[in-house]
N, C-alpha and C positions, 0 to 999 in steps of 0.2 A: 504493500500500500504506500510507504513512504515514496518507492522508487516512484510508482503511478506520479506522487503528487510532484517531487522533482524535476521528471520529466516533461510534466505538463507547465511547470512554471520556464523552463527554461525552455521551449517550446514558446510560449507566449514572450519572453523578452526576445527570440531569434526572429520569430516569425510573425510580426506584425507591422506589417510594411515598411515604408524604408524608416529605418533607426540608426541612432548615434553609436552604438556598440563595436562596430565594426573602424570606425575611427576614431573614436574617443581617446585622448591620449591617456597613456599611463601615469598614476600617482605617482609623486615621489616615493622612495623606497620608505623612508623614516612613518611616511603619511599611511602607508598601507600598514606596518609595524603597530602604530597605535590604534589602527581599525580594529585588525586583528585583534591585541591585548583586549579593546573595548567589549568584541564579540565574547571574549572569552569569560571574562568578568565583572561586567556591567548587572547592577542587583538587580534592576528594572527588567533589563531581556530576560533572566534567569527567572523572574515570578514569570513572565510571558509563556517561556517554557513549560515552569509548572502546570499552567491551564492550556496547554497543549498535550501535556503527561494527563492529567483528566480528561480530557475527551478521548484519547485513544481509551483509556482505561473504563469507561462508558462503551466504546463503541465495542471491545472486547464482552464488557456486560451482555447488550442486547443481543448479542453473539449466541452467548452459551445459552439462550432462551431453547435453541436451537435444539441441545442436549437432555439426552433423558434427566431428572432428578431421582436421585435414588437418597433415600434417608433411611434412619435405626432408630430404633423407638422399642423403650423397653418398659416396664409397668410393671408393678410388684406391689397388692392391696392387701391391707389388713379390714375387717369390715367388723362390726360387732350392730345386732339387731338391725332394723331397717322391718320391709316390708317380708308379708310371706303369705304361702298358698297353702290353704288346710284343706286336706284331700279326707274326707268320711269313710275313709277305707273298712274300717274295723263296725261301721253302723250298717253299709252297707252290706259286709259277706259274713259277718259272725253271725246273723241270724239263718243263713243258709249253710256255715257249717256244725250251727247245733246241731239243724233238723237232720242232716249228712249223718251227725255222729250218733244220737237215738236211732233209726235206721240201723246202721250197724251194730250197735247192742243188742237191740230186739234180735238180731240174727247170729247173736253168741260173737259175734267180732269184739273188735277194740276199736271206738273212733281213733281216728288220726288226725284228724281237720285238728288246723289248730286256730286258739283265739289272737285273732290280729287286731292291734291297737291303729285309732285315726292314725293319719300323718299330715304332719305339717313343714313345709319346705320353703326354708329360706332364698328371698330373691338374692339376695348379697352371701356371696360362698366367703365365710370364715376368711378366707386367704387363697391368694389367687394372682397368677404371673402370666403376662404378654411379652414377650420379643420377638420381633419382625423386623423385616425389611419391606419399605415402599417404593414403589417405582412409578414414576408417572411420566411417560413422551408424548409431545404432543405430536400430532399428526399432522393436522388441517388446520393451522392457525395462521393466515395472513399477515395479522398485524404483526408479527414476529417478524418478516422477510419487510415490510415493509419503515419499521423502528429502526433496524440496521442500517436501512439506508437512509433514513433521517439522523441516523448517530452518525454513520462514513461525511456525508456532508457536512456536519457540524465539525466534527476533527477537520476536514480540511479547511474549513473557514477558520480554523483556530490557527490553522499551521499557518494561513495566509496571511493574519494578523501579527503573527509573530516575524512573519518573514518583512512586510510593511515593518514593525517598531525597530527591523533588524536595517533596513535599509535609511529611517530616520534616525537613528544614532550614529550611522557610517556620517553621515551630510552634518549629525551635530560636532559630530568627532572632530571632521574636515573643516568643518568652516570655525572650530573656536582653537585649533595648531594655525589656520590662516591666522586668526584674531593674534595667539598669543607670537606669533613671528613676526607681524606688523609692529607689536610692542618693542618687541627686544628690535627692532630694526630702528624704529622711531626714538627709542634710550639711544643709541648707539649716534646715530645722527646729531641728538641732540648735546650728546655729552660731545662730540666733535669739534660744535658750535659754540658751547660752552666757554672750552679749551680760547675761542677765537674771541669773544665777548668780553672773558675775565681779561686775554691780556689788552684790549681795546681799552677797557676800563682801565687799567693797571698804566699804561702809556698817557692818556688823556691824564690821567689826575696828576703824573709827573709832569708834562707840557703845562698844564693851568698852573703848576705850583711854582715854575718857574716865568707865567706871564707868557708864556706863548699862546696859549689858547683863550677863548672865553670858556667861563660857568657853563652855557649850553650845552657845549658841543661835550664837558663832562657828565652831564644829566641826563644829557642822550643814550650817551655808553651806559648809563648805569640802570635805565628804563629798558635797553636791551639785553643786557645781562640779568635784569629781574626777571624777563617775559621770556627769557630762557629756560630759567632753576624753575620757572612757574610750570611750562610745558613737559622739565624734565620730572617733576613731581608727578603729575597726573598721566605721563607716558609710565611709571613706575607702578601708580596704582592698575593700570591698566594690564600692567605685565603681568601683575602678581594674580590678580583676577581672574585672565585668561587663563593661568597656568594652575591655579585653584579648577575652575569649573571643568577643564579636561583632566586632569588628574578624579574630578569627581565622576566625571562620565568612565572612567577606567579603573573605578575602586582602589584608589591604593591613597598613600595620604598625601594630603593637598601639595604642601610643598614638593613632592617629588621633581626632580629637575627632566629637563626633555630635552634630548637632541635637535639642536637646528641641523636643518635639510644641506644640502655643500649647495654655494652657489651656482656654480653651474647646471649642477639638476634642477631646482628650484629656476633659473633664468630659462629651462630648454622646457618646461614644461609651461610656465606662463606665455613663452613662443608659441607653443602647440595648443593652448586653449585658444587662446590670438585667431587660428586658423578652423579651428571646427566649423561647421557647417550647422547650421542653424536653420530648420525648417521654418516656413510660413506659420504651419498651425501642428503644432506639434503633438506626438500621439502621446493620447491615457492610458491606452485601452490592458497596458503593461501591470499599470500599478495594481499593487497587491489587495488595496485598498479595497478596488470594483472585483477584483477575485474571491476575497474574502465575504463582501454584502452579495455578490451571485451565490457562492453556497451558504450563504444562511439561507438564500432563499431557497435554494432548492432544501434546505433540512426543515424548512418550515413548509414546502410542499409537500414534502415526504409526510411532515407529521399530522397534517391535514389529510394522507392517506390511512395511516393509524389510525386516527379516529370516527373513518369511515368503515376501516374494514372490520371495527368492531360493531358493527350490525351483523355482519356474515356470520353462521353458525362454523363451531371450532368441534375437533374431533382428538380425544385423545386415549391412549392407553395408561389403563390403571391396571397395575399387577401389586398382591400383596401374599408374604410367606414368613410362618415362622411358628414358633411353639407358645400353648396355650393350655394352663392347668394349676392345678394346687402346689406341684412342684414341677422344678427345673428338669425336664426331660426331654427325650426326642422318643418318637417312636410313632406304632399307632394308638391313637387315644389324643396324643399331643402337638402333632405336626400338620399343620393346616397352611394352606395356600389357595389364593382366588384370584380371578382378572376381571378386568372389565373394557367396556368400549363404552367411553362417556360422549355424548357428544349433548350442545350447548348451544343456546340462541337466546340471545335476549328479545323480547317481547316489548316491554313497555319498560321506559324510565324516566317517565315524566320529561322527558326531550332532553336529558342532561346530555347525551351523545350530539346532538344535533347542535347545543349551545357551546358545548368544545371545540367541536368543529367550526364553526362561526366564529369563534375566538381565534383560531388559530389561522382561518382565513383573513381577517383584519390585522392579523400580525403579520403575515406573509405580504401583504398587501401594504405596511406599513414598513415595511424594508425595501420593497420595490418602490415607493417613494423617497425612499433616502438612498437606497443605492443612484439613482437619476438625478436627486440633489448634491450626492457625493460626487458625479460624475461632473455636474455643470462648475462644481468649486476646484476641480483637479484642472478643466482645461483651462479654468481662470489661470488659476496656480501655474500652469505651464506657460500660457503665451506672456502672463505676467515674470514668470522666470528666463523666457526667452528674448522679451525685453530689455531684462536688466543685464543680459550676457553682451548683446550687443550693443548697449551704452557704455556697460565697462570696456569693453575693445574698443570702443573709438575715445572714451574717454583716459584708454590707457595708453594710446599713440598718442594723443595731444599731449597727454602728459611727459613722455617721452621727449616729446621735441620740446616742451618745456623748461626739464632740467638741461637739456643739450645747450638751449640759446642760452640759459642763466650761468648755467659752468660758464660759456663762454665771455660772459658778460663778464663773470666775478673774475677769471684769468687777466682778460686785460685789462679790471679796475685795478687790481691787486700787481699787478707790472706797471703801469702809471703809477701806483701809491707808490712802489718801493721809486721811484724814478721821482720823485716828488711832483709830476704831476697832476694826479689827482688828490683830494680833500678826505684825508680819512672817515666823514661822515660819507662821502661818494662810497667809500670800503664796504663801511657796514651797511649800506644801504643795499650794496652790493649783493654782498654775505647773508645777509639777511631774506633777501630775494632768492638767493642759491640756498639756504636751507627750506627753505617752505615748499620751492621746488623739490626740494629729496625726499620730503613728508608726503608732498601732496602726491609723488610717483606712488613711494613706497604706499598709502595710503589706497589711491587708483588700484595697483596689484594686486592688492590682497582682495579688496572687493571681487575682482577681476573669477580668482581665483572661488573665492564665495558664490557669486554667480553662477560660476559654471558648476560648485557642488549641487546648487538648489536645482539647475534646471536637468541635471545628474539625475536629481531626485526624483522632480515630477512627470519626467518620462522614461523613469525606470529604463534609463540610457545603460547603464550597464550591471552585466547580470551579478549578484552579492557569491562571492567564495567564501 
């Protein structure tokens, strides 16, 4: 059965018109690493699991309906008084064998008839033992054949669900290592910046102190070295954060530290999201989501047949065998066995059949409205994630020629400043403009990279290992 549901999943992500799968670039190595860890440890999949371990173990249930039931059952009474049958034996034949026994006197015999007393016979024997075995198969019971398949349905909408929460944790995985790599990228920048601010500061207040400069142009330097330490603060909070809530999606404790990606991998694979191909209207039909609400329905179809086919009359074999007496023996006297052929129809029940049935039709029916509402909010979800892929590509190129023109800009303020050509506030002005461009790349990328895990997501682009 598992293989069935495997097949049939990977099947539907291969085979449903033209899909990303087939060019989707490859994660980084590091990114696929903590997938993985995630898969394997994450508490939230693991209860998913558990209620995936339940309905198999349900559908094993309505299984063994299948199976003869055989049970033991033993009984061992002690009785004292109760009810009883008085038998006039002795009123009845002692006046016929008086007459019997005069008769034979008068003819020189000896009567023999002898006098017999009433009796009276207890319904409840003294003391008294049962052991058997029961055996009951059913034969002709529909709704058995028909629960099973309302059970197979449910486990695989369970296993679909599970495979959906497995496929949102991949994308929360992915986009909060994008998150916490942006941080340590943006610390990294900013501490660079820093480095160039303090000693701007550090210059400026020697020039003022010795009457070269005015006040301003130290107030300046000092307004940009605040608006520094201020960014590299909340780039910090940011890092610890990111690195907090994916260590919590990976069960292990918060602080744990995480490999950054090598830049080149990380540079070759933001190239190759850059180029994916992006459909007009991108396909649902993948997500687990509509796999999972199709077999509920069909398990709430199924169970609408249940409670039909229990009008149908059912047929079953009753066999029962075993020893019966005042004492523990086998033999004859004591060994007794019987069968039967039961068969069963219900007549009237005040329509409670009919009203389960109707319940269970308005629930089936109430999935098929939400399956069709889940479907309208997935193609949102996708053309809205297919959106945001191709603004991050073009907004990751402008960016690109962004820091290109600002480096180049800050090159040759920073060659006139050293020439004393240019005004050290020209510098920072400069530098200033060439850090915001490296935030705002690095920034760009990462979204970039976010993008493509969401719309990863919502067209179940490529298949989960």
């Amino acid at each position: 059965m598992r293989m069935k549901v495997a097949l049939f999943m990977l099947f539907a992500v291969l085979a449903v018109g033209p899909g990303f799968a087939a060019d989707w670039p490859r994660r980084p190595a590091v990114v696929e690493a903590l997938i993985g860890q995630a898969m394997a440890g994450n508490l939230a999949l693991r209860s998913q699991g558990v209620d995936v371990e339940i309905a198999l173990v349900r559908l094993r249930e309505a299984r063994s309906n299948f199976q003869p039931k055989i049970d033991f059952a033993a009984r061992y009474t002690r009785a004292d008084g109760g009810r009883t049958i008085d038998l006039p034996i002795g009123d009845l034949m002692n006046p016929a064998y008086d007459a019997l026994n005069q008769l034979l006197a008068a003819n020189g015999s000896a009567g023999n008839f002898p006098h017999v007393s009433n009796q009276s016979i207890a319904l409840l024997r003294e003391r008294e033992q049962e052991t058997k075995l029961t055996l009951v198969q059913p034969l002709y019971r529909p709704e058995i054949t028909r629960g099973v398949k309302a059970r197979r349905a449910d486990w695989e909408s369970r296993e679909a669900q599970l495979t959906a929460y497995r496929r949102e944790l991949r994308f929360q995985v992915e986009a909060s290592y994008y998150r916490w790599v942006q941080a340590e990228t943006v610390a990294r920048i900013l501490e660079s910046a820093a480095a160039v601010t303090a000693e701007a500061l550090r210059t400026n207040r020697s020039l003022f102190s010795v009457d070269k400069i005015t006040e301003d142009r130290v107030l300046r330097s000092e307004a940009d070295d605040l608006e520094i330490q201020q960014q590299r603060l909340e780039a910090e909070r940011d890092r610890k954060l990111a690195l907090a809530y994916l260590n919590f999606l990976l069960n292990r404790p918060l602080g744990t530290q995480i490999a950054t990606p090598a830049t080149d991998e990380l540079a070759g694979y933001v190239q190759a999201v850059t180029e994916i191909s992006i459909q007009n209207s991108p396909q649902i039909e993948r997500r687990e989501e509509l796999v999972a609400l199709s077999k509920a329905i069909e398990a709430a179809t199924a169970a609408e047949g249940v409670e039909r086919a229990r009008r149908y009359p059912t047929l079953a074999l009753a066999a029962e065998g075993g020893i019966q007496g005042e004492d523990y023996r086998t033999g004859h006297g004591y060994n007794y066995g019987m069968a039967s052929l039961v068969a069963q129809m219900n007549i009237w029940d005040g329509k409670a059949l009919s009203l389960r049935e109707r319940q269970v039709r308005l629930e089936r029916t109430k999935l098929e409205l939400q399956r069709d509402q889940t479907r309208q909010q997935l193609a949102l979800e996708a053309e809205r994630a297919a959106d945001d892929l191709r603004a991050a590509i073009g907004a990751c190129q402008t960016a690109e020629r962004r820091r290109e023109a600002s480096a180049r800009a800050f090159e040759i303020v920073s060659r006139r400043e050293r020439e004393g050509l240019a005004s050290q506030l020209s510098f920072l002005d400069a530098r200033s403009e060439f850090t915001r461009a490296e935030l705002n790349l690095e920034i760009v990328r990462q979204r970039l990279l976010i993008a493509a895990a969401a719309l990863d997501r919502a067209t179940a682009a490529t298949p989960l290992l």
